[in-house]
ROLOBA-823806 format. One line per field, with one value per residue: residue in three letters; x, y negated, z of N, C-alpha, C in turn. Coordinates in steps of 0.001 Angstrom, whole numbers, plus 500000, padded with zeros to 6 digits. Atoms other than C-alpha are relative to their C-alpha. Layout:
BEGIN
rest [ALA, ...]
n_c1 [X, ...]
n_c2 [Y, ...]
n_c3 [Z, ...]
ca_c1 [X, ...]
ca_c2 [Y, ...]
ca_c3 [Z, ...]
c_c1 [X, ...]
c_c2 [Y, ...]
c_c3 [Z, ...]
***
This chain:
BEGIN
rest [UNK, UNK, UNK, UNK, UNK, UNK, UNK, UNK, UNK, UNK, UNK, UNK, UNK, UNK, UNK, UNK, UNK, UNK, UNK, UNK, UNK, UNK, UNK, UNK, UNK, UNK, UNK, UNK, UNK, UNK, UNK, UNK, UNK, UNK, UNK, UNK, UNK, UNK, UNK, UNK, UNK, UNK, UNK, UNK, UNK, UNK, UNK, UNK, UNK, UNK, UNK, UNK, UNK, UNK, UNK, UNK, UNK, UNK, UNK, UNK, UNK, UNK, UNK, UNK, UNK, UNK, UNK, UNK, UNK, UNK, UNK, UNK, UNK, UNK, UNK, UNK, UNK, UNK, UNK, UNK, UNK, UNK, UNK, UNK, UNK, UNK, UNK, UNK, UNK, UNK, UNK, UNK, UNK, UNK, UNK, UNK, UNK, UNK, UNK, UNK, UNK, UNK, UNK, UNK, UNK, UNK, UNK, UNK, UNK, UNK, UNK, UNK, UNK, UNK, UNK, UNK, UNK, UNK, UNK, UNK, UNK, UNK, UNK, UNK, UNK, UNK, UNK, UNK, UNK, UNK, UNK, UNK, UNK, UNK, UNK, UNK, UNK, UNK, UNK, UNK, UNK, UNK, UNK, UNK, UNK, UNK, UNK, UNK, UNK, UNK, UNK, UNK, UNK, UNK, UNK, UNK, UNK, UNK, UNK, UNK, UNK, UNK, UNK, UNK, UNK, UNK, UNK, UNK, UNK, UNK, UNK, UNK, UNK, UNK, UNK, UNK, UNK, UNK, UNK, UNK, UNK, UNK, UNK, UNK, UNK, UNK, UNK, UNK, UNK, UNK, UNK, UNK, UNK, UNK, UNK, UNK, UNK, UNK, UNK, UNK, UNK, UNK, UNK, UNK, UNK, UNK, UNK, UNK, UNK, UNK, UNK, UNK, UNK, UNK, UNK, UNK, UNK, UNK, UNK, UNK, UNK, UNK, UNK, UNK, UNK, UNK, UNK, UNK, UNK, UNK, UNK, UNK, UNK, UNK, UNK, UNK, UNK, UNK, UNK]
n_c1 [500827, 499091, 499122, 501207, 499935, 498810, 500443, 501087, 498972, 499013, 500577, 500560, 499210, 499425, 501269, 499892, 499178, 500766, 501070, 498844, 499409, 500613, 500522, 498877, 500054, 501159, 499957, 498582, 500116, 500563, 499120, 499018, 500486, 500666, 499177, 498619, 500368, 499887, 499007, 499377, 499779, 500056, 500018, 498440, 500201, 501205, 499495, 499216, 501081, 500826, 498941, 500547, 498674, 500781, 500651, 501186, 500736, 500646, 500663, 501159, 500155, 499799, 498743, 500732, 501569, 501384, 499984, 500599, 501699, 500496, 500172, 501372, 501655, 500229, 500203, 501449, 500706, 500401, 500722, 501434, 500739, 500594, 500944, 501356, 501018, 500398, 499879, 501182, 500842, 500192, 500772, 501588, 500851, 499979, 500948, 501596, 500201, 499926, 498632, 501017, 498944, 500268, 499159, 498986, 499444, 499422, 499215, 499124, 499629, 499253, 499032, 499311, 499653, 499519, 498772, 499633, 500040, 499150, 498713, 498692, 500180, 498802, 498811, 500725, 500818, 499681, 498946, 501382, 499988, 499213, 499411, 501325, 499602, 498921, 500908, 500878, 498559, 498782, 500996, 498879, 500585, 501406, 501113, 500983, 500866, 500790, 501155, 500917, 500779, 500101, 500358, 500787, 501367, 500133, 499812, 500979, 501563, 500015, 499874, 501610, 500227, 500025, 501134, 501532, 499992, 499842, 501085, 499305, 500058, 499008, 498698, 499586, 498623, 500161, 500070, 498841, 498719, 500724, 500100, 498583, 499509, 500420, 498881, 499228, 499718, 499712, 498355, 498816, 499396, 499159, 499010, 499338, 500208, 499243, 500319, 501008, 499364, 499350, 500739, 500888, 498947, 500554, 499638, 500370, 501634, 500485, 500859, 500987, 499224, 500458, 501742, 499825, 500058, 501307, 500697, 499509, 500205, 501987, 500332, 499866, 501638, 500909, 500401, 500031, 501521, 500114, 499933, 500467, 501932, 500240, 500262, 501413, 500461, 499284, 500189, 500412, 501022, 500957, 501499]
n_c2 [501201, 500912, 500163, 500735, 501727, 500539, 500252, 501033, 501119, 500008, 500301, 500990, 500974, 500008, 500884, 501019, 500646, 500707, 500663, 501071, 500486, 499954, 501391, 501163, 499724, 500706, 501405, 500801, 499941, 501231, 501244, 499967, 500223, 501287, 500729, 499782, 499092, 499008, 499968, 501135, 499039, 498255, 498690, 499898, 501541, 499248, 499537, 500488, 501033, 498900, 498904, 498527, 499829, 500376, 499061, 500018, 500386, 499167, 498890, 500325, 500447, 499392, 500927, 500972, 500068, 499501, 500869, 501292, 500113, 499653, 501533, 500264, 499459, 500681, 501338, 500244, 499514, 501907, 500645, 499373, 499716, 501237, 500093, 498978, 500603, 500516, 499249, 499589, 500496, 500915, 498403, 499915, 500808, 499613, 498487, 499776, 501344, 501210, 501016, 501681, 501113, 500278, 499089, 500026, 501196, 499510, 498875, 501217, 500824, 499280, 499690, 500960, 500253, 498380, 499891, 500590, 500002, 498618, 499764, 500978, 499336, 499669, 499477, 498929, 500268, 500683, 498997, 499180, 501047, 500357, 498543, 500072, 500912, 499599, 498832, 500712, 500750, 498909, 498611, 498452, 498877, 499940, 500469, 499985, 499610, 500491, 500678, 500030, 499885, 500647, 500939, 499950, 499247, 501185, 500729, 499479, 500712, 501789, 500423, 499758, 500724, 501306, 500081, 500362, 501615, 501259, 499981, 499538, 498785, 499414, 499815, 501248, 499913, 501202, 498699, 499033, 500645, 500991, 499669, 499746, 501042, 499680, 499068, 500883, 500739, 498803, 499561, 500763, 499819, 498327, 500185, 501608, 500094, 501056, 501070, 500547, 499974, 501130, 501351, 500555, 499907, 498760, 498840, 499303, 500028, 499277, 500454, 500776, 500120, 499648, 500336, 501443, 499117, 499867, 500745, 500834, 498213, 499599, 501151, 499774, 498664, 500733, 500721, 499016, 499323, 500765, 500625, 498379, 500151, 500910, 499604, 499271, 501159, 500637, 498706, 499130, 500377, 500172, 499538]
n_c3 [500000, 499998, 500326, 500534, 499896, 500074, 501096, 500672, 499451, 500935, 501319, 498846, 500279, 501452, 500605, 499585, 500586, 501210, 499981, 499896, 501396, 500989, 499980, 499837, 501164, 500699, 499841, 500577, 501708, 500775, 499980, 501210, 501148, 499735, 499897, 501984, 501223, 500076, 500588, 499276, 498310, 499900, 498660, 498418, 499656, 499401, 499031, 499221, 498471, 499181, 499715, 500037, 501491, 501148, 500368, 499386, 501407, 501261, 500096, 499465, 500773, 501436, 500646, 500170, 500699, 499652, 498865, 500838, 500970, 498499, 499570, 501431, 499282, 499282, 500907, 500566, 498751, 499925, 500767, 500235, 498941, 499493, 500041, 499755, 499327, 501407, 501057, 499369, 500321, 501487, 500695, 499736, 500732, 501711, 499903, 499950, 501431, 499317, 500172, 500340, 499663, 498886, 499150, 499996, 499031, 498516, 500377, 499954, 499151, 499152, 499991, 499873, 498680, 499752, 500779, 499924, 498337, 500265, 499699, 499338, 498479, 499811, 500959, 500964, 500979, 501175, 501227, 500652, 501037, 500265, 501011, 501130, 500774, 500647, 501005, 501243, 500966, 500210, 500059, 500040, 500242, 498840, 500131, 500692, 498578, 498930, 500963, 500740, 498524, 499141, 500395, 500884, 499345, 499305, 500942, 500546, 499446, 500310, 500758, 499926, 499443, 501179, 500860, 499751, 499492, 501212, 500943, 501614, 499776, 498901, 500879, 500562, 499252, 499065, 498671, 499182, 499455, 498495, 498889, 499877, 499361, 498549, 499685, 500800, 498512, 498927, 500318, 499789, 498685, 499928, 501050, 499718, 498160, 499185, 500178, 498755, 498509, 499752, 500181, 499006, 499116, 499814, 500059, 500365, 500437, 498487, 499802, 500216, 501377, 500906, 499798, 500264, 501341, 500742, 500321, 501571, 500977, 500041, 500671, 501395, 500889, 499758, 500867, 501078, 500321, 500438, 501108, 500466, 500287, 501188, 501647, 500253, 500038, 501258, 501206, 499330, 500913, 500007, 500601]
ca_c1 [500000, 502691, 504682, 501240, 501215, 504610, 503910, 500804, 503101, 505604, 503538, 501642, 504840, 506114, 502631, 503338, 506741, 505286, 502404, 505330, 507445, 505020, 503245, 506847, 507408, 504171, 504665, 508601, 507138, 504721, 507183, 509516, 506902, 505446, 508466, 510653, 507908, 508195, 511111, 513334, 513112, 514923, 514983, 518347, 516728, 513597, 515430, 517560, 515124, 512825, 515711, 514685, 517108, 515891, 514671, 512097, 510616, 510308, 508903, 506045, 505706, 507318, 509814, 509362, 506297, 504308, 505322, 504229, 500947, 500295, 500557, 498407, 495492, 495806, 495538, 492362, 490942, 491549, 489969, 486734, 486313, 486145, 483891, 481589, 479033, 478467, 478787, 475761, 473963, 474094, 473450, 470329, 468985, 469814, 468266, 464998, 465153, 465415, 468534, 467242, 470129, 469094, 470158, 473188, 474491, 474537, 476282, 478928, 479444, 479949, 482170, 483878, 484343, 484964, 487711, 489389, 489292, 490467, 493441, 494823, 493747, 496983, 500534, 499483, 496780, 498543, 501381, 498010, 497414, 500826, 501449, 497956, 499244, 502654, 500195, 498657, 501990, 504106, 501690, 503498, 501798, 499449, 497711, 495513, 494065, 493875, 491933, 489560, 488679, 489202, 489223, 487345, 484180, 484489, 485277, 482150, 479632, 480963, 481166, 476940, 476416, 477767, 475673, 472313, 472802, 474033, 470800, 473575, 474328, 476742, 478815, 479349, 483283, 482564, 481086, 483999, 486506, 483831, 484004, 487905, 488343, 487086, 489696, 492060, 491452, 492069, 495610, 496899, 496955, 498789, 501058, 501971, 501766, 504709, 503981, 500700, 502345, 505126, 503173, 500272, 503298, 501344, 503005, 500790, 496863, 495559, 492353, 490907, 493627, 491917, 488188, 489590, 490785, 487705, 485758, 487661, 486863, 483143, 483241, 484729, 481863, 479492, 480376, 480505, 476988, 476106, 477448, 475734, 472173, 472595, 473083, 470473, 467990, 469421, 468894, 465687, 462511, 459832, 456379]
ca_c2 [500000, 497851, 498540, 497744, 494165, 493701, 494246, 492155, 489552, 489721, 489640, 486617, 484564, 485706, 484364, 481311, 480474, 481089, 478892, 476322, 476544, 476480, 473512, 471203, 472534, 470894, 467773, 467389, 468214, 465434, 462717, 463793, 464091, 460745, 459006, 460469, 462651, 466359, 465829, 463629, 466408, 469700, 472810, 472169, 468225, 470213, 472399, 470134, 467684, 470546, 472055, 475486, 477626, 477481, 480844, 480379, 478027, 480515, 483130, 481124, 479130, 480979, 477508, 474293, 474066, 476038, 473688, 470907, 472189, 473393, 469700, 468747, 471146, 469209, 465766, 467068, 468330, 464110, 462851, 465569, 465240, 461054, 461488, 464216, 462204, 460269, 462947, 464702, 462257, 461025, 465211, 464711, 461637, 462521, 466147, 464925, 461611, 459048, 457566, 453787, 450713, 449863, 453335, 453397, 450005, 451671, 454641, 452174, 450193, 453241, 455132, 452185, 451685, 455962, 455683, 453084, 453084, 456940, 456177, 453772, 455882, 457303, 457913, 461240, 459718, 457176, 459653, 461499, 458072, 457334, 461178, 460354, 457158, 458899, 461718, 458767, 457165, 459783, 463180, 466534, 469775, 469672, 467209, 468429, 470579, 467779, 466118, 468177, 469378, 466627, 463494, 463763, 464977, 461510, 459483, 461050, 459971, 456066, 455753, 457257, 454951, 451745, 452634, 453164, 449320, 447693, 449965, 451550, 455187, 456997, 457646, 454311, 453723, 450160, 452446, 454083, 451299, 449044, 451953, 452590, 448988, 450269, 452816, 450298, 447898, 450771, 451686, 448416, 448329, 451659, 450489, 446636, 447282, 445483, 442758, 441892, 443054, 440513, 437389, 438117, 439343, 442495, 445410, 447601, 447967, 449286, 448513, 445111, 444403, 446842, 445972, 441992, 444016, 445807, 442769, 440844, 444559, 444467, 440874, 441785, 444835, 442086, 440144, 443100, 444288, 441184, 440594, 444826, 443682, 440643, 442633, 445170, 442151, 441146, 444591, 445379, 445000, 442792, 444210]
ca_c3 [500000, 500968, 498092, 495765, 497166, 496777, 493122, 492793, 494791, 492736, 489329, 491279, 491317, 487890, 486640, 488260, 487016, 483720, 484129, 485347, 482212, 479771, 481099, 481802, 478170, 476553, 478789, 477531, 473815, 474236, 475352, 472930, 470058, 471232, 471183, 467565, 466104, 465074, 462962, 465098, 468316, 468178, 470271, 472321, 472418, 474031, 476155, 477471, 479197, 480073, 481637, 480365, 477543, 473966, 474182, 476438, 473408, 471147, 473252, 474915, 471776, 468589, 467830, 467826, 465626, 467443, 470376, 468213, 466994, 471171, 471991, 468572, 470411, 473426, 471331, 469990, 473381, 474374, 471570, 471376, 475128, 475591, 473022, 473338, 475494, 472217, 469863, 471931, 471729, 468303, 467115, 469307, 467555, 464256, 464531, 465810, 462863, 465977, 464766, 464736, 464304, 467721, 469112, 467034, 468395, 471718, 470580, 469259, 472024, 474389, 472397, 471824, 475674, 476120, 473521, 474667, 478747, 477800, 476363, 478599, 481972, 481732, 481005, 479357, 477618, 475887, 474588, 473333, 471454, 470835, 468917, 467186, 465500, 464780, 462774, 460635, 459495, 459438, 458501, 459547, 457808, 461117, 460119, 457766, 461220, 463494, 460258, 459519, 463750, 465344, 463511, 460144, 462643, 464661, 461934, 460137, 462967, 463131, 459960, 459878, 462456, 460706, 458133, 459638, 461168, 458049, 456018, 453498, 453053, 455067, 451914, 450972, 451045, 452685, 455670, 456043, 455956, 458664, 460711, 460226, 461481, 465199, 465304, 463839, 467108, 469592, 467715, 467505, 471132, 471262, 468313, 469209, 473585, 474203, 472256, 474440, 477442, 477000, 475663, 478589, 481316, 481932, 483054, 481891, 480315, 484119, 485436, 485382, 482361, 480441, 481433, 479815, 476812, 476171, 476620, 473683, 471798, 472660, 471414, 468164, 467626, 468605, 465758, 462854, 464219, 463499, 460319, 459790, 460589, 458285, 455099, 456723, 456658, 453611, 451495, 453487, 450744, 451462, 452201]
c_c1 [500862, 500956, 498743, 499538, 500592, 499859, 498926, 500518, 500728, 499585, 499641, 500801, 500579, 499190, 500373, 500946, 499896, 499549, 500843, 500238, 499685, 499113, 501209, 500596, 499254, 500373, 501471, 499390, 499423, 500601, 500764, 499350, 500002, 500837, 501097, 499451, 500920, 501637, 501666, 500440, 500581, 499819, 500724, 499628, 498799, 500232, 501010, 499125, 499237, 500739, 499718, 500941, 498849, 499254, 498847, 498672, 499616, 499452, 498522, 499461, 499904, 500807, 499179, 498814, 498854, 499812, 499237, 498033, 499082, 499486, 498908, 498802, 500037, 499652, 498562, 499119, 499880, 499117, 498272, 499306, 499832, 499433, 498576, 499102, 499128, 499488, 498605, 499088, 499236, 499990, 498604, 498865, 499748, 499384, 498482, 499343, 499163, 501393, 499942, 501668, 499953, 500806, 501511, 500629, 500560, 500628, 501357, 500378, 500714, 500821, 501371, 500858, 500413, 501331, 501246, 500931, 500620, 501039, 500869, 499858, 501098, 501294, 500013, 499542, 500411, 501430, 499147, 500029, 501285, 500537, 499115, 500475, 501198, 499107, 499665, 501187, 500869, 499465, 500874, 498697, 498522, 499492, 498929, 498940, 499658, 499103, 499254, 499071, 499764, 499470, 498797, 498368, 499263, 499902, 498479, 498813, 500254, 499718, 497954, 499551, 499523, 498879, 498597, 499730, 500169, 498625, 500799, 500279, 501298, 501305, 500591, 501603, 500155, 499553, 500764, 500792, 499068, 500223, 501649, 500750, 499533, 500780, 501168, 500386, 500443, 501403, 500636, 500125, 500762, 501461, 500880, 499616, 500732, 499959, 499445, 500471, 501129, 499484, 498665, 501129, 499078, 501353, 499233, 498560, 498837, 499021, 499195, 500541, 499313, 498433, 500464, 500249, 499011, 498462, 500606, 499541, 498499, 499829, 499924, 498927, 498966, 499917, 499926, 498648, 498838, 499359, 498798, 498473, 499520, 499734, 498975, 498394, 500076, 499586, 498847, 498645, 499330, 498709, 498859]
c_c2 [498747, 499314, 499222, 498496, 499660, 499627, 498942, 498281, 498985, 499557, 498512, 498690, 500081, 498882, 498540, 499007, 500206, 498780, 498526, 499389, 499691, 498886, 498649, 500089, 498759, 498648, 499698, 499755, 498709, 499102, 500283, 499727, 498874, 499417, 500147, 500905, 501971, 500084, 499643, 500382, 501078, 500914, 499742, 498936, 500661, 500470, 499445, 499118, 500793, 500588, 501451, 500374, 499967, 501632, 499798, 499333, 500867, 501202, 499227, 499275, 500192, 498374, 499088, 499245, 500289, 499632, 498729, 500630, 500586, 498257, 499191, 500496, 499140, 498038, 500168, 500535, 498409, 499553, 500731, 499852, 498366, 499637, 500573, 499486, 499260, 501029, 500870, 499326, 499471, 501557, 499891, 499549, 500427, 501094, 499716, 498410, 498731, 499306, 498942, 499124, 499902, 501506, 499973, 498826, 500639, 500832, 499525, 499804, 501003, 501172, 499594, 499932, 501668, 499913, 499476, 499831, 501746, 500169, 499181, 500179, 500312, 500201, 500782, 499394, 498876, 500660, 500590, 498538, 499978, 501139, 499401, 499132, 500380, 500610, 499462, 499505, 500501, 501871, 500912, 501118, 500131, 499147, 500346, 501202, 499050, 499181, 500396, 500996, 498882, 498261, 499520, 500184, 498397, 498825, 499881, 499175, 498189, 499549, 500281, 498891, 498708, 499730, 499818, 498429, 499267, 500709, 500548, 501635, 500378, 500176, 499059, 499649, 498803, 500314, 500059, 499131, 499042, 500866, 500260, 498749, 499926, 500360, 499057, 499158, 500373, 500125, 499528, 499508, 500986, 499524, 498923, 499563, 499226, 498677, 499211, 499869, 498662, 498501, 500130, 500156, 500846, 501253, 501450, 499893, 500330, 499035, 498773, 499558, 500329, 500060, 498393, 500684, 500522, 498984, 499328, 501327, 499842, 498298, 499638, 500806, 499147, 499266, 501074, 500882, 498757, 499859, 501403, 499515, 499062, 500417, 501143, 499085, 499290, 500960, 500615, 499160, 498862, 500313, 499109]
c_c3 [500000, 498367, 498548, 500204, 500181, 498295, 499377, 500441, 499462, 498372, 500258, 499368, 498818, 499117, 499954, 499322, 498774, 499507, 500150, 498688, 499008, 500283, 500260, 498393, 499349, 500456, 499573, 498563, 499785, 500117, 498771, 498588, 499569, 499707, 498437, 498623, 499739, 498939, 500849, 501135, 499549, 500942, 500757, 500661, 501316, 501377, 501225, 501029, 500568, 500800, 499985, 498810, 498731, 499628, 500601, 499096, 499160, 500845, 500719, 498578, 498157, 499333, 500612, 499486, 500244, 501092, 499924, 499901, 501773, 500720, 499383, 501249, 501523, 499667, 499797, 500961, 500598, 499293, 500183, 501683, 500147, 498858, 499310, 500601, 498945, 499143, 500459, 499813, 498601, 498909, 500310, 499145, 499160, 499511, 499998, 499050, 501087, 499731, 499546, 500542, 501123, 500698, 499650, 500141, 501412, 500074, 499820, 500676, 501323, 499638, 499572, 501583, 500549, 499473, 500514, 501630, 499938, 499561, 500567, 501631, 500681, 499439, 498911, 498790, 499172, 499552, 499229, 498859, 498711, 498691, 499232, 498739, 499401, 498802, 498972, 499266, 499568, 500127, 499851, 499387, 500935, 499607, 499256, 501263, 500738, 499010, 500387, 501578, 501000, 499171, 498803, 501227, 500926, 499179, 498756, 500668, 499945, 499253, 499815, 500577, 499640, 499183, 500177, 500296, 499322, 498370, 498993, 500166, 500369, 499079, 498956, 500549, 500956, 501422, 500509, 500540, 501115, 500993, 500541, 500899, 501784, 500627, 500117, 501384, 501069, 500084, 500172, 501097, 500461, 499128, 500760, 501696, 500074, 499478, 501013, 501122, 500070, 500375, 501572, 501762, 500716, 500312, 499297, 499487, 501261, 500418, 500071, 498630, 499214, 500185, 499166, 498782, 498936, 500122, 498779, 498448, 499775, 499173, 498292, 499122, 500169, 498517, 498147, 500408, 499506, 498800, 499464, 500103, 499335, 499117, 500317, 499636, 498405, 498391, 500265, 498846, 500765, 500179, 499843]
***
C-alpha cells in the first residue's frame, strides 16, 4: 500500500513539474513571440530564458512551431472569450430576425468596451494583442488558422452590424473597411503605447487611464453611428 502511494506520489509530482514546464514554456514563447515574432526567436533563444534544455521543446511541443501555433490557440481563446458575450447575443437576435440598428448599436458599444478593457487588463493580455498585431503585418503560415477561427468570425459580425445601422448589406466592402476602422482604434493603442504613454506621462493604460481611453473610443463610435444612421435615413425609401 505504501509502496502504491509512493507511486501515485511520485507520478503526482512528475505531473506537476510537467504542468510547470510547459506552462513557463508558453509564457517565455509569448514574450519572445510578442516581442521579435516567430522568425526572430529560436529554440536555444527559448530555452535559454525558460531555463529549460531545447529538448524539452520538442517533446512537449514538437519544435518551435508547434510552440508558436500553442501560443496562437491561446491568442484565439483571448479574443473568442472577451467577446463571446456579444457574439451570443448577436446569434440570438439574428436567429429570431430581431437584429434592429438600435440593438446593434449596443452590441457595438459593448464589444467595443469588452475588447478593449480586455486587452489592457493585463501584462498577458497585451502580449496577446501585441502577437495579434505582429500576425497582421508580418503573417506566419498560422495565420491563415487564426483567420479563419478566430478573427474572420468576429470581423464577420461587426462588419453585419455596421451594416444593419448604416441600412447596406453586410457584403458591401465599405462595411467591412467601417468596421475594420474599430479594430484599427484598439491596435493603435497596442502599436503606438509609448507614444501616448510618453506625451500623457502615463506609466501604463491601468484602470481609470483606460476608462479616459475608452471614453475618447466611445466618442469616436458615437460619431461613425452617426454618420451610419445618416446614410440609413438617407437610402431609406419614402412611404
Amino acid at each position: 500500500m505504501l509502496m502504491v502511494m509512493a507511486r501515485r506520489a511520485s507520478s503526482t509530482a512528475t505531473q506537476t513539474r510537467a504542468e510547470l514546464a510547459r506552462v513557463r514554456l508558453l509564457e517565455t514563447g509569448l514574450d519572445a513571440f510578442a516581442q521579435h515574432g516567430l522568425d526572430g526567436v529560436s529554440i536555444r533563444d527559448i530555452a535559454q530564458k525558460s531555463r529549460l534544455n531545447s529538448a524539452t521543446i520538442s517533446y512537449y511541443f514538437d519544435g518551435k512551431e508547434g510552440l508558436y501555433a500553442a501560443v496562437l490557440a491561446q491568442v484565439l481563446a483571448f479574443v473568442r472569450g472577451h467577446s463571446a458575450a456579444v457574439a451570443a447575443d448577436y446569434t440570438r437576435l439574428r436567429d429570431a430576425g430581431a437584429l434592429t440598428p438600435a440593438a446593434c448599436e449596443r452590441l457595438l458599444r459593448q464589444l467595443q468596451r469588452d475588447m478593449f478593457l480586455g486587452i489592457f487588463a493585463s501584462d498577458e493580455a497585451l502580449k496577446f494583442a501585441l502577437l495579434l498585431t505582429r500576425e497582421q503585418t508580418q503573417p506566419t503560415p498560422a495565420f491563415a488558422t487564426l483567420y479563419k477561427t478566430g478573427l474572420e468570425p468576429l470581423h464577420r459580425m461587426a462588419t453585419h452590424l455596421v451594416a444593419v445601422i448604416a441600412g447596406d448589406p453586410p457584403d458591401l466592402p465599405a462595411s467591412m473597411l467601417r468596421a475594420h476602422t474599430l479594430f484599427g482604434q484598439l491596435q493603435i493603442f497596442v502599436m503606438a503605447r509609448a507614444l501616448i504613454l510618453r506625451r500623457l506621462g502615463w506609466a501604463d493604460y491601468r484602470g481609470p487611464r483606460a476608462e479616459e481611453i475608452l471614453s475618447v473610443l466611445s466618442e469616436n463610435l458615437d460619431f461613425l453611428l452617426a454618420g451610419l444612421r445618416r446614410r440609413r435615413r438617407a437610402t431609406t425609401p419614402v412611404s
